[in-house]
N, CA, C and O atoms as a MOPAC input file, in Angstrom:
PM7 MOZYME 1SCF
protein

 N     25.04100 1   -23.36100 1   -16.72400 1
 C     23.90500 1   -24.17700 1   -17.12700 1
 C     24.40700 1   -25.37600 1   -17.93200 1
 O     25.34900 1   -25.20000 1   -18.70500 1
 N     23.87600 1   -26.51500 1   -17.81400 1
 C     24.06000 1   -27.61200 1   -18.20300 1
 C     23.69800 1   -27.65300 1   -19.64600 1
 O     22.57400 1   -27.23300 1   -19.92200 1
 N     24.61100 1   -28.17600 1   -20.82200 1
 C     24.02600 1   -28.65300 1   -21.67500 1
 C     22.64300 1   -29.34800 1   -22.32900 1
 O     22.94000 1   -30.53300 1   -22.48300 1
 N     21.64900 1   -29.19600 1   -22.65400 1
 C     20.74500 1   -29.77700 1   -23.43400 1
 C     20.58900 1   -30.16900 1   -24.71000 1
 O     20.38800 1   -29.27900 1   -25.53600 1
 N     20.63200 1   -31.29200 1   -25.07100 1
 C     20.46800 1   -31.65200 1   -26.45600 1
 C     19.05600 1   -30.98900 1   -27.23900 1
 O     18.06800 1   -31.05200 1   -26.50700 1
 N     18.86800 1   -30.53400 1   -28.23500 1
 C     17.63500 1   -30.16000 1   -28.78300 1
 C     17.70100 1   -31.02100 1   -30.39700 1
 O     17.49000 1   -30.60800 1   -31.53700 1
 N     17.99000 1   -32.01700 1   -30.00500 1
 C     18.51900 1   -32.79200 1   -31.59900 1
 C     19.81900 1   -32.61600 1   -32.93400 1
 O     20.94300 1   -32.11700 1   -32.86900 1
 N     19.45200 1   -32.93600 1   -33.51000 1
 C     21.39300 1   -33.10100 1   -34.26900 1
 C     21.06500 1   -32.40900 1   -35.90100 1
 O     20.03600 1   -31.95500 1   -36.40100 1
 N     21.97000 1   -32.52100 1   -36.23600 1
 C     22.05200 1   -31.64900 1   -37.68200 1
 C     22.20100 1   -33.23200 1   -38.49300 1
 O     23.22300 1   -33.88200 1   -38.27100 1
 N     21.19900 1   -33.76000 1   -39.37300 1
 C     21.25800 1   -35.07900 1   -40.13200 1
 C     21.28800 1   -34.70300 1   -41.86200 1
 O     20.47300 1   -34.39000 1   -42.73000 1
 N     22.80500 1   -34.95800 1   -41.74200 1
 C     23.05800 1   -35.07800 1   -43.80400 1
 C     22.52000 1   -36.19700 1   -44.05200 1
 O     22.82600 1   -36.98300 1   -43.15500 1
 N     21.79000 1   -36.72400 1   -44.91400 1
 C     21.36100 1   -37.26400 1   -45.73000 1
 C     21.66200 1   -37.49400 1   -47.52100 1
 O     21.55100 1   -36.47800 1   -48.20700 1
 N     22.07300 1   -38.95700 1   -48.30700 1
 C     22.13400 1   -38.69900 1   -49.69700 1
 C     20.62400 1   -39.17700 1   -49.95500 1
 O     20.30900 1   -40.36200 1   -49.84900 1
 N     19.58300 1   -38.02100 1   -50.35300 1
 C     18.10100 1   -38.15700 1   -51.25900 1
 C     18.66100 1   -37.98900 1   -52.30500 1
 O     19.14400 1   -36.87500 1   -52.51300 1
 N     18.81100 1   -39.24200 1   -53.51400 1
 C     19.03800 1   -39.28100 1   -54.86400 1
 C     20.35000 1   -38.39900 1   -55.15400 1
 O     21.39600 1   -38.70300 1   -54.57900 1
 N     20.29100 1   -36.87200 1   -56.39500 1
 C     20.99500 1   -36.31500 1   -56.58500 1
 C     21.23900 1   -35.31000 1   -55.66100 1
 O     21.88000 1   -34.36300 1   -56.11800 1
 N     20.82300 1   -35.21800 1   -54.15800 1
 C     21.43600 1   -34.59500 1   -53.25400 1
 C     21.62000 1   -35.11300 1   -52.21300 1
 O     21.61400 1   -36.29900 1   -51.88400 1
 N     21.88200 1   -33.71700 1   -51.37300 1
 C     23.02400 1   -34.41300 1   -49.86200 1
 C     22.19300 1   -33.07400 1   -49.17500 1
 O     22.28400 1   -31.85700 1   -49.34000 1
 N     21.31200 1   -33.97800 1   -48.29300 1
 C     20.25300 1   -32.81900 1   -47.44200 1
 C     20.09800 1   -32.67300 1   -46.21800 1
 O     19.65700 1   -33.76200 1   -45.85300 1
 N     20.19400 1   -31.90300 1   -45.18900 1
 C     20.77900 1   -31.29000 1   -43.83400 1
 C     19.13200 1   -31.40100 1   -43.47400 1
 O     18.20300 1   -30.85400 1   -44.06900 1
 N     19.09300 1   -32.13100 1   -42.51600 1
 C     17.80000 1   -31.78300 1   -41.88900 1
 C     17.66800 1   -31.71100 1   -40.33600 1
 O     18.33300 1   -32.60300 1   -39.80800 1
 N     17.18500 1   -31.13000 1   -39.68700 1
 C     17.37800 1   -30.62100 1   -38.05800 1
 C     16.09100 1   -31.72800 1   -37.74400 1
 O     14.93100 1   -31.64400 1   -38.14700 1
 N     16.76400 1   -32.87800 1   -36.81200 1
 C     15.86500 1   -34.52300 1   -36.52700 1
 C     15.80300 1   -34.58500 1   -35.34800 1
 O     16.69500 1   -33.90200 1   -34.84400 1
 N     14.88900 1   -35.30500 1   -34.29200 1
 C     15.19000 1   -35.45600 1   -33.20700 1
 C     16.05400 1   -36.36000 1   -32.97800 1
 O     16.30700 1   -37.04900 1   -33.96700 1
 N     16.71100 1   -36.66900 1   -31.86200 1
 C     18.22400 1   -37.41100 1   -31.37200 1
 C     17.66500 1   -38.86300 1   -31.72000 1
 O     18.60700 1   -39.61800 1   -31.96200 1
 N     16.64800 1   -39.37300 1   -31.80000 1
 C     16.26500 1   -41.14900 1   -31.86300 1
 C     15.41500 1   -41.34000 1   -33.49400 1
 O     15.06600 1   -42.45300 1   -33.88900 1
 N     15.22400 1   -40.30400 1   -34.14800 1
 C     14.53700 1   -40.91700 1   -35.67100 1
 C     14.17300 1   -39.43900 1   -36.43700 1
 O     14.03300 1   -38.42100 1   -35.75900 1
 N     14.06700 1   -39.42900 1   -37.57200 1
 C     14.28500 1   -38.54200 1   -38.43500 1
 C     13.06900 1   -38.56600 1   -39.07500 1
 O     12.95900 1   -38.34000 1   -40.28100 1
 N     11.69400 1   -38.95300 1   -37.98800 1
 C     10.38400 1   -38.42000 1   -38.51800 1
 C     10.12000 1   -36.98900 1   -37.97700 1
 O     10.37600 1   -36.38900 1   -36.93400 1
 N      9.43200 1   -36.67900 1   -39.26600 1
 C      9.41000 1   -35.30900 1   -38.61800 1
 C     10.19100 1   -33.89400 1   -38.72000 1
 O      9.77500 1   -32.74700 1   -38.55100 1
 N     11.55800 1   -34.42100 1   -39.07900 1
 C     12.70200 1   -33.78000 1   -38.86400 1
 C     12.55000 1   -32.60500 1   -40.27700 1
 O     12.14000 1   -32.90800 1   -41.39700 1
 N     12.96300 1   -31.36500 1   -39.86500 1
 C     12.98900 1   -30.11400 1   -40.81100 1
 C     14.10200 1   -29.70700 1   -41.86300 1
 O     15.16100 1   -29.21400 1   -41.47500 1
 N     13.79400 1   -29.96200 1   -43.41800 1
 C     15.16500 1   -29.45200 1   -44.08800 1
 C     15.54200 1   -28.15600 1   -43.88300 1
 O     14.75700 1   -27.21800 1   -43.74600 1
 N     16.84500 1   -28.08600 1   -43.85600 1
 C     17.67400 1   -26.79400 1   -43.22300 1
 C     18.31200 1   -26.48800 1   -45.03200 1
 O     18.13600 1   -25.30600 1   -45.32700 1
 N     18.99100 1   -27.33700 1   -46.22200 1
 C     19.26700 1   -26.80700 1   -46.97600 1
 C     19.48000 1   -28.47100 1   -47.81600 1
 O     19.27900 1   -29.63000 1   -47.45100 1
 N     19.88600 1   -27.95900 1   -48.83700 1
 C     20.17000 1   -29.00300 1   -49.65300 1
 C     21.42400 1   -28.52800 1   -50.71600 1
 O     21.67600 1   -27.33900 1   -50.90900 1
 N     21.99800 1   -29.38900 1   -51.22400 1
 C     23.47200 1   -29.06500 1   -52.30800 1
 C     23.85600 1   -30.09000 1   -52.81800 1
 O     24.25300 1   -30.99300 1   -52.08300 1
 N     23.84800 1   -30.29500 1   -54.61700 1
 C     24.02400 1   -31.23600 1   -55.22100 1
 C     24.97100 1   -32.32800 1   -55.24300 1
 O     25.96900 1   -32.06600 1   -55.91400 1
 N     24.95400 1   -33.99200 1   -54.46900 1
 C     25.72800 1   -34.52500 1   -54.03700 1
 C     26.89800 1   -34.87400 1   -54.76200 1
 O     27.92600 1   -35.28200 1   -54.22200 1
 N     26.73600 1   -34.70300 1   -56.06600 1
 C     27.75300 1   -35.16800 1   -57.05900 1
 C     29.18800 1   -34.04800 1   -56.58200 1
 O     30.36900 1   -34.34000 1   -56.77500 1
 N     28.59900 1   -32.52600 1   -55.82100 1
 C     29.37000 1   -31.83300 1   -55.95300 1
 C     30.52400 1   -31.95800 1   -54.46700 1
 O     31.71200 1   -31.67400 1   -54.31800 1
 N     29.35200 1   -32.58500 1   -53.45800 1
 C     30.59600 1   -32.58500 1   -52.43500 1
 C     30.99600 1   -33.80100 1   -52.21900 1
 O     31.89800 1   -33.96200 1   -51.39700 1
 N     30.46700 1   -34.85700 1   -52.85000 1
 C     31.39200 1   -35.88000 1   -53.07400 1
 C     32.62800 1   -35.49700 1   -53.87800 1
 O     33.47400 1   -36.38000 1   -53.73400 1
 N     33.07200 1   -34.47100 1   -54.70500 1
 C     34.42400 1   -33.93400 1   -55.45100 1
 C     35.19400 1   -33.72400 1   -54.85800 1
 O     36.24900 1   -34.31200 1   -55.10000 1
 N     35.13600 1   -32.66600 1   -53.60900 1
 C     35.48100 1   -31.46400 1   -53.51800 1
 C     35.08500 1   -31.65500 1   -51.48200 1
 O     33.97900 1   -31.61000 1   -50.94300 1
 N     36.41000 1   -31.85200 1   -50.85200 1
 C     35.87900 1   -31.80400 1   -49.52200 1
 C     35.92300 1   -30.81500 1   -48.87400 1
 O     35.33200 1   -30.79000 1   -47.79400 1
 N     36.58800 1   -29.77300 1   -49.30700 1
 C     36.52100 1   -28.04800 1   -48.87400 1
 C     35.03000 1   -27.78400 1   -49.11100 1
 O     34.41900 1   -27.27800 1   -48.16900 1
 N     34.45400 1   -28.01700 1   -50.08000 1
 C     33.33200 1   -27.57000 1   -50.41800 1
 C     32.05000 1   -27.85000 1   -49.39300 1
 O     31.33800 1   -27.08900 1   -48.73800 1
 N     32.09500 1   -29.57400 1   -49.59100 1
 C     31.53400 1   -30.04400 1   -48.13200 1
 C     31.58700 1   -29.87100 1   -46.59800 1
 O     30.71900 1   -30.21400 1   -45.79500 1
 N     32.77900 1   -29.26900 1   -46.34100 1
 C     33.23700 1   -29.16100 1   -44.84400 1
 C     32.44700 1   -27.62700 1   -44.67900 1
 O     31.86300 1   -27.25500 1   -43.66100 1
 N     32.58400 1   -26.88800 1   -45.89000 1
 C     31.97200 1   -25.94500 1   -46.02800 1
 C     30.30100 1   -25.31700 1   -46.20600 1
 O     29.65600 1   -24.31400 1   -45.90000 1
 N     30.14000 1   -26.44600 1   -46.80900 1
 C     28.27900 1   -26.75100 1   -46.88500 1
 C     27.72100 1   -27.14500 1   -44.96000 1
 O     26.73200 1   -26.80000 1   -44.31300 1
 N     28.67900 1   -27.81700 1   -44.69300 1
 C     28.40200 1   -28.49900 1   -43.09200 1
 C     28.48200 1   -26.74900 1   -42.18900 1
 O     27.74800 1   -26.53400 1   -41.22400 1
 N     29.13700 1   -26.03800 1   -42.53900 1
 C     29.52400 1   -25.33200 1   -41.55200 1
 C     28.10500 1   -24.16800 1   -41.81500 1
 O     27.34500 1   -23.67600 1   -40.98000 1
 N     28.14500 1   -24.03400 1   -43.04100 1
 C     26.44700 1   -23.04400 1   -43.08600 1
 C     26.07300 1   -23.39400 1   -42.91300 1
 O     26.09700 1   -22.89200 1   -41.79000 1
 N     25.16500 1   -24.36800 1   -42.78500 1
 C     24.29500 1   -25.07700 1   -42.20300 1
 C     24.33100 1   -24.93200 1   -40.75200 1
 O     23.52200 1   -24.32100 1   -40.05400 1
 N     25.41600 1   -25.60100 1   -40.37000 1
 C     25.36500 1   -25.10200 1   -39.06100 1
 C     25.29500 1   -23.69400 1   -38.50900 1
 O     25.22000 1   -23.64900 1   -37.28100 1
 N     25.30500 1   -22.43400 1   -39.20200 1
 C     25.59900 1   -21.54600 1   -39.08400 1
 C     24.04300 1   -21.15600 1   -39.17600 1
 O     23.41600 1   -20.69500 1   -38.22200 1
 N     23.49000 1   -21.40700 1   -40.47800 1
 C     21.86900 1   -21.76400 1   -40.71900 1
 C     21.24500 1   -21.96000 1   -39.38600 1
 O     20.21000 1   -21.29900 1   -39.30000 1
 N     21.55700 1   -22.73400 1   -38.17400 1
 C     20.78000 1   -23.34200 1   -37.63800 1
 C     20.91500 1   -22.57700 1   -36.27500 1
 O     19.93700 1   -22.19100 1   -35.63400 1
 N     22.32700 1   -22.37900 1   -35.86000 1
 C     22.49300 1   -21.06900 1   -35.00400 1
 C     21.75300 1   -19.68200 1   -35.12200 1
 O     21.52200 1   -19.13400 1   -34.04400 1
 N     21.36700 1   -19.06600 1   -36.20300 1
 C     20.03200 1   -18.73500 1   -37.01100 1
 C     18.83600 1   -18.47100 1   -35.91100 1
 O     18.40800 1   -17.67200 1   -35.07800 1
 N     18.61100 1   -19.80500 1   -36.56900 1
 C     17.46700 1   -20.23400 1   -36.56900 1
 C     16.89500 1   -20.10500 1   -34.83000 1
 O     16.03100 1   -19.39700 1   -34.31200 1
 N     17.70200 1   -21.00000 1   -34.35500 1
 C     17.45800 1   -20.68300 1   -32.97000 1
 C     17.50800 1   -19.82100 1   -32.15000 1
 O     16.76300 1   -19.78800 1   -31.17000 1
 N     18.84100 1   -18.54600 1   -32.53500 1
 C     18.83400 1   -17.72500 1   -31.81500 1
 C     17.40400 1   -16.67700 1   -32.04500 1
 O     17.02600 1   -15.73400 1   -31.35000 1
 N     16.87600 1   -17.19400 1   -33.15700 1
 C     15.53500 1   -16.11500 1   -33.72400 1
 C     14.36200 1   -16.65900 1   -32.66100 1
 O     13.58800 1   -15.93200 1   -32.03800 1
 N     14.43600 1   -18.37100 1   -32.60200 1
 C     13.51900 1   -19.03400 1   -32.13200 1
 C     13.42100 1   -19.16000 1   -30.52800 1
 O     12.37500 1   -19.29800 1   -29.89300 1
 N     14.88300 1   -19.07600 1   -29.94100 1
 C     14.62100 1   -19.28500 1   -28.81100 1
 C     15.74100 1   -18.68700 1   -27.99000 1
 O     15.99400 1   -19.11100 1   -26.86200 1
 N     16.20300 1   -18.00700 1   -28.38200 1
 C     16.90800 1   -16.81300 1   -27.65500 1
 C     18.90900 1   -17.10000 1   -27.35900 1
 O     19.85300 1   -16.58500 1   -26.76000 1
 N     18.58900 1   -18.28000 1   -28.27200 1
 C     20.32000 1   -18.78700 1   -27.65000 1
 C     20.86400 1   -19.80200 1   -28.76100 1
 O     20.22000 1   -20.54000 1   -29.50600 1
 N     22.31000 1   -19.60800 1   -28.63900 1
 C     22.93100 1   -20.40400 1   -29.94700 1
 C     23.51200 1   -21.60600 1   -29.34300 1
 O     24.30000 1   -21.68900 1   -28.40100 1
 N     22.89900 1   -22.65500 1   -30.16600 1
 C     23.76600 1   -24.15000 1   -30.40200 1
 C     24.88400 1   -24.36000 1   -30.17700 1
 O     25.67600 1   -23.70600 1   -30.85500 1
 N     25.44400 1   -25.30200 1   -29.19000 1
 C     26.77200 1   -25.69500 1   -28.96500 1
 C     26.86600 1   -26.71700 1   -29.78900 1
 O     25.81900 1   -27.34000 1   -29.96500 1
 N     28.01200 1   -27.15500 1   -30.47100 1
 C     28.30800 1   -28.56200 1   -30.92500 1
 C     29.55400 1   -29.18100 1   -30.43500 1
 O     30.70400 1   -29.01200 1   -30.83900 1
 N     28.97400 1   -30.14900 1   -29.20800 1
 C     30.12700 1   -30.86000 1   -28.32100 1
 C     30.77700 1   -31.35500 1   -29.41400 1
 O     31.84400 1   -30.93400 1   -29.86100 1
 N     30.03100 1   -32.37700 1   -29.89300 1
 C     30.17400 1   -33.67000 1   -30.57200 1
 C     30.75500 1   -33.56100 1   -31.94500 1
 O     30.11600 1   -32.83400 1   -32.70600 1
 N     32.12800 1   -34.28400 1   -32.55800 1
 C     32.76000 1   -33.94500 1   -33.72700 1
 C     30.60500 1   -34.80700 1   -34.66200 1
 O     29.52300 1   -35.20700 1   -34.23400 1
 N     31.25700 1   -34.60400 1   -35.91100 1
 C     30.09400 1   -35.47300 1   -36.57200 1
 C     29.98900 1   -36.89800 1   -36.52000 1
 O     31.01400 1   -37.47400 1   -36.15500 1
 N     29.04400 1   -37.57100 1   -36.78500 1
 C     28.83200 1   -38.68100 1   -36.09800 1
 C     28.25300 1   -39.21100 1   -37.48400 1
 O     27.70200 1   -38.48300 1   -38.31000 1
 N     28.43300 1   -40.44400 1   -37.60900 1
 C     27.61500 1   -41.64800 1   -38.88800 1
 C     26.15700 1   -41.84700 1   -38.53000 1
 O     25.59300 1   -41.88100 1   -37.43600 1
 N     25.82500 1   -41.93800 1   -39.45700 1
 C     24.02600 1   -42.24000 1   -39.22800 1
 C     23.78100 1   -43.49400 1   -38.45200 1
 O     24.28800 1   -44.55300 1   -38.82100 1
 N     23.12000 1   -43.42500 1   -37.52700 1
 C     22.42200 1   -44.87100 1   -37.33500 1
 C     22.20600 1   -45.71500 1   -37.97600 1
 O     21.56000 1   -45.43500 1   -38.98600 1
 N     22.53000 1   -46.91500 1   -37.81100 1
 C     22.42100 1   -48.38800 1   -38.79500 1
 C     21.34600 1   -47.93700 1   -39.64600 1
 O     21.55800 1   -47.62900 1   -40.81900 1
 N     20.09400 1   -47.87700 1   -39.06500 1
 C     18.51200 1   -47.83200 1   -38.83000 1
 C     18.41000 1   -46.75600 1   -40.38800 1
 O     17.82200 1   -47.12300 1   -41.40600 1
 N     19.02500 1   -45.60400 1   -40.25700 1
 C     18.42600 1   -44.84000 1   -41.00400 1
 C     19.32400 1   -44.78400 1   -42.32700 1
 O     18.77300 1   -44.07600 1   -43.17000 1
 N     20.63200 1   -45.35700 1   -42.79600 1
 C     21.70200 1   -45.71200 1   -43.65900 1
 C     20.76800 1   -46.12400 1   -44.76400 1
 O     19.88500 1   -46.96200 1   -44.58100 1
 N     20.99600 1   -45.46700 1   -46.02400 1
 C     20.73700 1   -46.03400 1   -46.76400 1
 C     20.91400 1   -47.47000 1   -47.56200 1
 O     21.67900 1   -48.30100 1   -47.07200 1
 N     20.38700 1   -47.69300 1   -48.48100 1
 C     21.16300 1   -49.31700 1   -49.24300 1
 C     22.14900 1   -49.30300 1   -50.05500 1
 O     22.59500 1   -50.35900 1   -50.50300 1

C-alpha cells in the first residue's frame, strides 16, 4: 500500500514554550496540541530536544494506532516551518 500523508508533527516557539501540534500539510488552523516542554530547556540541551521530538512522535503513533488502526511512517527527516507560519 502506498503511502498517505495524514499531516506533519509542527514544533512551534509559543512564548516560554516549544509546542508539537499534529496540523494539516498546508496551515496550522485547526491543528491539535500533542504536548508542550519549556523552550528555554531544549534550546540548552539537544539530547533533550531530539528526545522531546521522539515522544511525541511516539505520542502520535499512539494516538493513531488507537484512532485508526495503524502506525505513522516518517519518510521525511524534519523539515523548517513554512515562511508563512515562522515567527518574527
Amino acid at each position: 500500500m502506498a503511502l498517505q500523508e495524514i499531516g506533519r508533527i509542527a514544533l512551534r516557539a509559543e512564548g516560554e514554550w516549544w509546542v508539537a501540534h499534529h496540523a494539516r500539510l498546508d496551515t496550522m488552523d485547526g491543528a491539535t496540541e500533542l504536548g508542550r516542554i519549556r523552550l528555554n530547556l531544549v534550546q540548552q540541551d539537544r539530547l533533550l530536544k531530539e528526545q522531546f521530538i521522539a515522544f511525541i512522535r511516539e505520542a502520535f503513533s499512539v494516538a493513531c494506532r488507537e484512532a485508526l488502526g495503524m502506525t505513522p511512517e516518517y519518510p521525511k527527516p524534519p523539515m523548517p516551518a513554512p515562511e508563512h507560519e515562522r515567527g518574527s
